[in-house]
Kinemage of the C-alpha trace (Angstrom):
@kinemage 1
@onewidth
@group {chain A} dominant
@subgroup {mainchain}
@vectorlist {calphas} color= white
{ca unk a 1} P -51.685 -81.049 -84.012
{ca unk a 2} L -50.083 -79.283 -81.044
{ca unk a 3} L -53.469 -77.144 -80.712
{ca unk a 4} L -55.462 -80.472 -80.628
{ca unk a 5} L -53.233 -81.707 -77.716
{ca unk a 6} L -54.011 -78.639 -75.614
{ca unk a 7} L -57.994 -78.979 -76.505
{ca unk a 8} L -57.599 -82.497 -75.494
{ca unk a 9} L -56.046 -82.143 -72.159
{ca unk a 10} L -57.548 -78.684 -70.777
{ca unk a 11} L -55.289 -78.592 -67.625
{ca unk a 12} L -52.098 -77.823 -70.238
{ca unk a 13} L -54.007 -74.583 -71.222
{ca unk a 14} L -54.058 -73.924 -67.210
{ca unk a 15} L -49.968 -74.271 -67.125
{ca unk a 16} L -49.181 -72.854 -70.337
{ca unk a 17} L -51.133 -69.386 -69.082
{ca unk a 18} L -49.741 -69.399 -65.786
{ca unk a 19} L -45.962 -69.849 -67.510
{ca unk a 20} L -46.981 -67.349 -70.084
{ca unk a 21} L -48.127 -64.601 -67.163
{ca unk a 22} L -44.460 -65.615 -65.547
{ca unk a 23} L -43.033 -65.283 -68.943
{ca unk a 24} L -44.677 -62.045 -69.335
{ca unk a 25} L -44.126 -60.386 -65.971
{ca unk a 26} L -40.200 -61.559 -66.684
{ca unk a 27} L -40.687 -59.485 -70.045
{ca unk a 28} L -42.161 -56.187 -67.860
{ca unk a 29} L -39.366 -56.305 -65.650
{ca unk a 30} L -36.635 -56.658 -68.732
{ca unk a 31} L -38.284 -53.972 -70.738
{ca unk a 32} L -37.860 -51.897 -67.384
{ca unk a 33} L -34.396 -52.714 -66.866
{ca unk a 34} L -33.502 -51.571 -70.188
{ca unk a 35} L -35.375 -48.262 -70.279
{ca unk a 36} L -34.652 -46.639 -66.192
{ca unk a 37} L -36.750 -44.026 -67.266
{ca unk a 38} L -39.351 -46.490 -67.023
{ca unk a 39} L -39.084 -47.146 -63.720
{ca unk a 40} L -39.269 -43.798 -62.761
{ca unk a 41} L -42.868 -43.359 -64.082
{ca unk a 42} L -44.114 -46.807 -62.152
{ca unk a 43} L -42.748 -45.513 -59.004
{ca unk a 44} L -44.622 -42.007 -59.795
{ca unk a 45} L -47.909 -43.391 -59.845
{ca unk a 46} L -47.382 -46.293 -57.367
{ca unk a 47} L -46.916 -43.415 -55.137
{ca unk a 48} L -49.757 -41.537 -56.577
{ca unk a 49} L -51.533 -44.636 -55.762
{ca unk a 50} L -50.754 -44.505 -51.829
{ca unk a 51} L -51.920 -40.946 -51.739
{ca unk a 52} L -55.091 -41.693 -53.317
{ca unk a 53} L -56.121 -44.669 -50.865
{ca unk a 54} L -55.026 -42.686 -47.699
{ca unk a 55} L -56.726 -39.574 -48.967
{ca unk a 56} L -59.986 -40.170 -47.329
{ca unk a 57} L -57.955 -39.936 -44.348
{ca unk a 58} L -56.899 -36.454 -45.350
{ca unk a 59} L -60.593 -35.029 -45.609
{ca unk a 60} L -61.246 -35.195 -41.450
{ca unk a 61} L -63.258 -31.505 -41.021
{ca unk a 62} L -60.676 -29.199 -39.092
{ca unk a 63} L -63.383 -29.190 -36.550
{ca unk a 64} L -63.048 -32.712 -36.210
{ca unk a 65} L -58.865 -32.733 -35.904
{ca unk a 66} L -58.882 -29.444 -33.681
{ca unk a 67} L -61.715 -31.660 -31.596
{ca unk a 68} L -59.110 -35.043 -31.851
{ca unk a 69} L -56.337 -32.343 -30.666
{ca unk a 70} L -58.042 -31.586 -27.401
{ca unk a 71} L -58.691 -34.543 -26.455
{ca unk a 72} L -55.285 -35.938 -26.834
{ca unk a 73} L -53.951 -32.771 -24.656
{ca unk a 74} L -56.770 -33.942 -21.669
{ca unk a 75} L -55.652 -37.401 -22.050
{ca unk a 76} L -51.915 -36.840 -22.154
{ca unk a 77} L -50.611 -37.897 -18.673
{ca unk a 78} L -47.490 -39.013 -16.831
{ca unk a 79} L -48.864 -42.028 -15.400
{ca unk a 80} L -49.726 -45.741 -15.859
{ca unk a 81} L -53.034 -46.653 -17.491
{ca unk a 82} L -55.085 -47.161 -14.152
{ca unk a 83} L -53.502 -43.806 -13.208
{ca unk a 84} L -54.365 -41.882 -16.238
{ca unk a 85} L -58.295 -43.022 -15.104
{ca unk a 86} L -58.023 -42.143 -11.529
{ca unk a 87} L -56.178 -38.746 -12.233
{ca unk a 88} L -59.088 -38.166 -15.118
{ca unk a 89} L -61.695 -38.350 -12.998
{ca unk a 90} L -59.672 -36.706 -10.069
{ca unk a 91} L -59.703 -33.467 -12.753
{ca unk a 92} L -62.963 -33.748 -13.150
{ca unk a 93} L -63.428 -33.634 -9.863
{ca unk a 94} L -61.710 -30.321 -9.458
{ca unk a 95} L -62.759 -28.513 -12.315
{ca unk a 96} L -65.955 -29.307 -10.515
{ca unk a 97} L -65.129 -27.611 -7.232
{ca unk a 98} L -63.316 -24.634 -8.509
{ca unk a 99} L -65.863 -24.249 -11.593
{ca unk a 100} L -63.071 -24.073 -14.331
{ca unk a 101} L -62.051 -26.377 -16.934
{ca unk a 102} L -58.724 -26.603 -18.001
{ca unk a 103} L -57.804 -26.970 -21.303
{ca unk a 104} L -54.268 -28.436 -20.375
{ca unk a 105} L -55.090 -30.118 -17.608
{ca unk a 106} L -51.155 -31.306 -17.700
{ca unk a 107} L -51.099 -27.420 -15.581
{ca unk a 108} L -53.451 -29.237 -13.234
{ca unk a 109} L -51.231 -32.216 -12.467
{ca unk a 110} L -48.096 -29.915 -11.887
{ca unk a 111} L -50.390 -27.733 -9.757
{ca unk a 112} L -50.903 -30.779 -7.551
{ca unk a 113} L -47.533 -31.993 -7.529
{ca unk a 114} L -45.413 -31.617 -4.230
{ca unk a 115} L -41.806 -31.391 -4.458
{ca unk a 116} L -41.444 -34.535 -2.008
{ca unk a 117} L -43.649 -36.980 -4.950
{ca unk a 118} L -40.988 -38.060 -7.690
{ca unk a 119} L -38.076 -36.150 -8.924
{ca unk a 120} L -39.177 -36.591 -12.379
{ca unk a 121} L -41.996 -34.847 -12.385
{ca unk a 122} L -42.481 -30.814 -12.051
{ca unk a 123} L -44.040 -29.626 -8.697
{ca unk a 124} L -46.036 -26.677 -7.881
{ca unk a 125} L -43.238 -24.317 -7.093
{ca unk a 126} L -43.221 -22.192 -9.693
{ca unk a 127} L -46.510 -22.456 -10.337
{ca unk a 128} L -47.061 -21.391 -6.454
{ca unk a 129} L -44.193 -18.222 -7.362
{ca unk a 130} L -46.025 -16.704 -10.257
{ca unk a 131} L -50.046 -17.486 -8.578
{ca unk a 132} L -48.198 -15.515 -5.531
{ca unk a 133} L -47.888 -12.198 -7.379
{ca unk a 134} L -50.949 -12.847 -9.558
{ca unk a 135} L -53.285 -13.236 -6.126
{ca unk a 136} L -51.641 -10.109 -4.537
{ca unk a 137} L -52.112 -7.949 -8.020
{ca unk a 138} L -55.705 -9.006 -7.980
{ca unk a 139} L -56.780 -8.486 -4.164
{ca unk a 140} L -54.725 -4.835 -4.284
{ca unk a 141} L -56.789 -3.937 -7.483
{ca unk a 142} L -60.101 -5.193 -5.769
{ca unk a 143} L -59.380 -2.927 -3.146
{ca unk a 144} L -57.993 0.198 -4.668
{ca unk a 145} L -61.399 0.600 -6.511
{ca unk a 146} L -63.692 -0.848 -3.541
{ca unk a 147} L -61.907 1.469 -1.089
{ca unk a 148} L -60.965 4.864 -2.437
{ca unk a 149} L -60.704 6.551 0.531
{ca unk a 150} L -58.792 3.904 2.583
{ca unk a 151} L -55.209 5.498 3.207
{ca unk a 152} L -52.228 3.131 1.553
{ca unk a 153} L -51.410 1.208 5.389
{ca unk a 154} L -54.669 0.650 5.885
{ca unk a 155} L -54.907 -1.049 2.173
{ca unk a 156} L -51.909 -3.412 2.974
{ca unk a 157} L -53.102 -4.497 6.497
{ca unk a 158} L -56.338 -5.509 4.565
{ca unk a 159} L -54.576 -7.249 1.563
{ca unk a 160} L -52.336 -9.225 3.958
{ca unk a 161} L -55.529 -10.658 6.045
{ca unk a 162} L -56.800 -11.761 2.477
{ca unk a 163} L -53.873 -13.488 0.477
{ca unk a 164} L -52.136 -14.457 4.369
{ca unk a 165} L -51.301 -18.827 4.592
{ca unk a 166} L -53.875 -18.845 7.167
{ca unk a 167} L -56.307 -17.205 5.050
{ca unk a 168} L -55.475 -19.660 1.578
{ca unk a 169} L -54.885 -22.913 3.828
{ca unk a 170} L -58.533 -22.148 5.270
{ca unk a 171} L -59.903 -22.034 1.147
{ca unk a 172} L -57.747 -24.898 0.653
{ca unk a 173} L -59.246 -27.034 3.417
{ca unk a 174} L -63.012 -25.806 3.116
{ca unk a 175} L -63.053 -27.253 -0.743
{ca unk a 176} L -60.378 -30.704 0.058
{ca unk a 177} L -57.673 -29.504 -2.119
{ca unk a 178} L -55.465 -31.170 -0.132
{ca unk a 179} L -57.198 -34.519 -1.259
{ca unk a 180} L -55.535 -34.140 -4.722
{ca unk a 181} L -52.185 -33.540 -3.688
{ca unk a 182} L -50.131 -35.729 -5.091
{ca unk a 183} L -47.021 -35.987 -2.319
{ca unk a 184} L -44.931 -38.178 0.125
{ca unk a 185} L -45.213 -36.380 3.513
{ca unk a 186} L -45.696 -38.583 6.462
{ca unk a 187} L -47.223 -36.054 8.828
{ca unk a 188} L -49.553 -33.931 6.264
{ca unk a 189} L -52.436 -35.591 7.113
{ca unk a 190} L -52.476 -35.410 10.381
{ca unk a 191} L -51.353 -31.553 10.415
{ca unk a 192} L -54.333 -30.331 8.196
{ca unk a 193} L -56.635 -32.278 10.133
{ca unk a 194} L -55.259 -30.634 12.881
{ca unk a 195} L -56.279 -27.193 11.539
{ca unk a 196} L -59.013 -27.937 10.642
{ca unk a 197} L -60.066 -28.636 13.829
{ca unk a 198} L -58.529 -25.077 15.433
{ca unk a 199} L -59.625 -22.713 13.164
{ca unk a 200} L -62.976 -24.284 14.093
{ca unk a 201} L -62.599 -21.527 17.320
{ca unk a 202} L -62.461 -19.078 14.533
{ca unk a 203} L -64.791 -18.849 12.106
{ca unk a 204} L -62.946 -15.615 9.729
{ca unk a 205} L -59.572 -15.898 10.609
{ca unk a 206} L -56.938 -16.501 13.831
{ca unk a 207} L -55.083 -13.381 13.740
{ca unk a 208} L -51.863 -15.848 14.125
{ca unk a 209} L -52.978 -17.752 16.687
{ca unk a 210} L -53.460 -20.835 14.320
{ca unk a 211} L -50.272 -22.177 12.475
{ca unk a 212} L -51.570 -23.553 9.298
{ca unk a 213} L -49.385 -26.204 7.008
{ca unk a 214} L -47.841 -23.971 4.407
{ca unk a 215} L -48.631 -26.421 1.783
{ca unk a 216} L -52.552 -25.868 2.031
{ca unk a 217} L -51.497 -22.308 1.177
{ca unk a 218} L -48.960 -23.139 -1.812
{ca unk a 219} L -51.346 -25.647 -3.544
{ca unk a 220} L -54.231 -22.475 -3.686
{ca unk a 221} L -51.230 -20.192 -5.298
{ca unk a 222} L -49.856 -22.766 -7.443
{ca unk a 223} L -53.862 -23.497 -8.891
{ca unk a 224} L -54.247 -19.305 -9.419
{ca unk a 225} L -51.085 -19.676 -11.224
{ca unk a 226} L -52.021 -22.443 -13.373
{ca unk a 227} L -55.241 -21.137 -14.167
{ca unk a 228} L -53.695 -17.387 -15.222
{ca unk a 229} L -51.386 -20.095 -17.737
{ca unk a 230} L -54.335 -21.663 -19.138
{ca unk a 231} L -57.183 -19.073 -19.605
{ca unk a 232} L -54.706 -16.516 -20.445
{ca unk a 233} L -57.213 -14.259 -18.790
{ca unk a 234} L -57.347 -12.065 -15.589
{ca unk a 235} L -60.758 -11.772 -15.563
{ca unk a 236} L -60.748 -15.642 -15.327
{ca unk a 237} L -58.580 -16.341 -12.934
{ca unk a 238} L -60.246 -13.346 -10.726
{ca unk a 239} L -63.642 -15.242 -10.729
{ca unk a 240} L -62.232 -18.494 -9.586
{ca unk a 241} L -59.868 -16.512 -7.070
{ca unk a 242} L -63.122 -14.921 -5.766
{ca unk a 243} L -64.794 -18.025 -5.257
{ca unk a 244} L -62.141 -19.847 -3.640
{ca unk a 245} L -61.099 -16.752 -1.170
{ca unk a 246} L -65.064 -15.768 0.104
{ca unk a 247} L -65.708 -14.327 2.337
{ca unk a 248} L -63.188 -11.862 1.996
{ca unk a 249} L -62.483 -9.748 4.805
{ca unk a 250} L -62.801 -5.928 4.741
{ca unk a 251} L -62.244 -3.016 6.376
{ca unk a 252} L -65.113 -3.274 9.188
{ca unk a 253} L -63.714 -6.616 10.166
{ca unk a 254} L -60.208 -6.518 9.820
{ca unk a 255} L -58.802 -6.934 13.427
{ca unk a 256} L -55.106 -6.156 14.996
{ca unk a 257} L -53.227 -9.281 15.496
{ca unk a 258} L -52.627 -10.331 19.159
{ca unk a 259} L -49.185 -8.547 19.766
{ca unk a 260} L -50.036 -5.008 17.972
{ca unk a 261} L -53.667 -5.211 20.366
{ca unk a 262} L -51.853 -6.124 23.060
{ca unk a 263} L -48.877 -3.270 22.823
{ca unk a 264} L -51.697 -0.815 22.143
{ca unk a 265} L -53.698 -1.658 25.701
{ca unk a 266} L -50.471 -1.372 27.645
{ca unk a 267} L -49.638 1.883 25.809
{ca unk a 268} L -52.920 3.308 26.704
{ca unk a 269} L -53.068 2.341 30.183
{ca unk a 270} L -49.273 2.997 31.056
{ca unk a 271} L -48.348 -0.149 31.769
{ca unk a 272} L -44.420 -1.606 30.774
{ca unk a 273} L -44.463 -5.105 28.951
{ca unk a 274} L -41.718 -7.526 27.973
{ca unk a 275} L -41.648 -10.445 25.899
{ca unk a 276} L -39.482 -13.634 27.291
{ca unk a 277} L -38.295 -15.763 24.364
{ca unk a 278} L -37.654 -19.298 25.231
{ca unk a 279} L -38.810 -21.025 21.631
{ca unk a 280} L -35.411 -22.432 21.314
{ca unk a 281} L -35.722 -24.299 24.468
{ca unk a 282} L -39.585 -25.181 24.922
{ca unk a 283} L -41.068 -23.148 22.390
{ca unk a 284} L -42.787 -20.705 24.259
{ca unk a 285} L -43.269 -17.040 24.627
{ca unk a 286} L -43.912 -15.160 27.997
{ca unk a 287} L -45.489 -11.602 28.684
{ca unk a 288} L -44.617 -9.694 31.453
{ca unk a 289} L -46.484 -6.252 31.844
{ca unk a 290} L -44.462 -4.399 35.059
{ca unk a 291} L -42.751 -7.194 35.747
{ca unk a 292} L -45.803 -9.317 36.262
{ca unk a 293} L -46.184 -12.715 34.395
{ca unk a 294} L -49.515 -12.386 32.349
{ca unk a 295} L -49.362 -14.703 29.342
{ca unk a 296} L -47.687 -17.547 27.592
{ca unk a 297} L -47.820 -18.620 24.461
{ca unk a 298} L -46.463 -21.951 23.013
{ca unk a 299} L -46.466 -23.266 19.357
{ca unk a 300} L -44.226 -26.138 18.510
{ca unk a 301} L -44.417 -25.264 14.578
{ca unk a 302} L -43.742 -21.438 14.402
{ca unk a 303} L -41.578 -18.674 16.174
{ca unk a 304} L -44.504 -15.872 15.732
{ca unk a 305} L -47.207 -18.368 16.360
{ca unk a 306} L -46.204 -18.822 19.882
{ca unk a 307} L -45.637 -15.228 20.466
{ca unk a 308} L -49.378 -14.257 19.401
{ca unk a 309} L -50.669 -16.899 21.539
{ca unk a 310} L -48.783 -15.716 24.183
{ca unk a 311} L -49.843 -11.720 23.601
{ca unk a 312} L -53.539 -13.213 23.124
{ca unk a 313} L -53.865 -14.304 26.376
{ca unk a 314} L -51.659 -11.670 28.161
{ca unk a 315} L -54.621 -8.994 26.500
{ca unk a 316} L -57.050 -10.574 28.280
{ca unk a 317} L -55.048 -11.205 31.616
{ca unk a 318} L -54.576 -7.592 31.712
{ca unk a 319} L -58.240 -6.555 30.538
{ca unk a 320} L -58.716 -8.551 33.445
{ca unk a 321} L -56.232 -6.911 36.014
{ca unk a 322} L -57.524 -3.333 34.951
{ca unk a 323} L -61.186 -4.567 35.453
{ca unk a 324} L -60.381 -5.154 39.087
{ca unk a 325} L -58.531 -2.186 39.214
{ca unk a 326} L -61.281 0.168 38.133
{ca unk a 327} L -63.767 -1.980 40.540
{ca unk a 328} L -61.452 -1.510 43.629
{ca unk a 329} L -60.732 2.535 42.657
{ca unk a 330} L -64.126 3.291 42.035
{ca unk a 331} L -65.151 1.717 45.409
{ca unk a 332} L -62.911 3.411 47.178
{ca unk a 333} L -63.843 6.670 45.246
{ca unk a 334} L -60.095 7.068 43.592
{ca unk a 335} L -60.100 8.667 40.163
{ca unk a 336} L -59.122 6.382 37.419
């Protein structure tokens, strides 16, 4: 009779199942209550469960993570989104010009990173310590085995001229390093552009009589040392060295700075000189050669700047003074 009710009125079937699935779900949950052990076993393989619906995610090729890996490390930078873009393409940009690509190019933000930007970030100082010693290992090694007759003074004259500020500012400013400096310095601008325009008198090199912004020359050391890092490899970080340092001067043009040409005229010719230092109070050098004023020299940036200048044009003051010299002795027939 009860049966007949339930055939009569279907939708009594559709709450007696869904109270009978309650009923039994209550029953599951008793029976595990009672028996702990039971429990155990459904946690097991929900767990086992998990695992097998994230283990798709497990079978990425190695290829494919060590791939995911690297690209993380390029895109991992210190900045804001719109920064991250900018300095992206700014890398690009540089691995470009110096024709190496970093695989941290993290080294390649410090490397760019004056100690005037923000005090949270690392600058280029250490980096600029250890590409310092790397550059000077590498030109002295270049030189030992392109010169193996040149006598040990001779060698360090010629390694100074190459690895010298003005020599790295000038490799800095022919490729725009500078432009991916990340600093706060009100004047830099202006003082690079500034060199740029004077060594314009001098194609190779100044001999001192250009003071270049030490920066230019610490940003080249700091990228040598951040490329030795991240290739892990001399021969590397030689290449890229070579590159950024051409021409490199040798032997037939390596020149005496101003002061040591100078000294070596007046030595030869018997003639007295004296430097006059008044840098503290005008900053400017004089020459006298016996007692005679021949040359000043000013430089508002460095002590030995404004003494070259000052030898420079002293040398040719007294080139000049011997020239009329000779002309007057050999007219009047007087051995010289």
């Amino acid at each position: 009779m009860e049966v007949n009710k339930v055939e009569e009125n279907p939708a009594c079937l559709d709450i007696l199942s869904s109270q009978n699935l309650h009923l039994t779900e209550e029953m599951e949950v008793n029976k595990v209550e009672e028996n702990p052990a039971t429990l155990n076993i459904l946690s097991s393989q929900i767990e086992e469960n998990k695992v097998e619906e994230n283990v798709a995610s497990l079978n990425i090729p190695l290829s494919q993570n060590l791939h995911l890996t690297q690209e993380n490390s390029r895109n991992h930078l210190t900045h804001d989104d719109d920064d991250d873009k900018q300095w992206r393409r700014l890398v690009e940009e540089l691995e470009e010009t110096i024709r190496y690509k970093f695989k941290n190019p993290n080294l390649l933000h410090e490397a760019f990173t004056h100690p005037s930007f923000q005090q949270n970030n690392k600058s280029y100082e250490r980096l600029e310590l250890l590409g310092d010693s790397i550059l000077n290992m590498l030109i002295t090694k270049k030189q030992f085995f392109d010169y193996p007759n040149l006598p040990p003074g001779m060698l360090t004259k010629l390694r100074s001229a190459n690895v010298d500020n003005e020599k790295l500012a000038r490799a800095a400013s022919k490729y725009n390093l500078h432009n991916y400096l990340h600093h706060k310095m009100t004047l830099f601008e202006g003082q690079v552009k500034e060199f740029k325009d004077a060594i314009l008198e001098y194609p190779l090199h100044s001999l001192g009589l250009v003071d270049p912004p030490k920066t230019l020359a610490d940003i080249v050391e700091s990228l040598i040392g951040a490329i030795s890092i991240d290739s892990d490899c001399m021969n590397t970080t030689w290449q890229v060295v070579n590159f950024l340092l051409e021409p490199l001067i040798t032997p037939e043009k390596l020149e005496l700075n101003p002061i040591t040409k100078m000294y070596e005229l007046c030595q030869k010719n018997g003639l007295k000189t004296r430097f006059v230092d008044k840098w503290a109070e005008c900053g400017e050098f004089e020459v006298y050669v016996d007692e005679q004023l021949v040359g000043r020299g000013k430089s508002s940036g460095k002590k030995i700047t404004a003494k070259n200048r000052a030898a420079h044009n002293a040398y040719f003051k007294i080139l000049q003074i011997l020239g009329e010299k000779a002309t007057i002795a050999n007219r009047d027939g007087i051995e010289t």
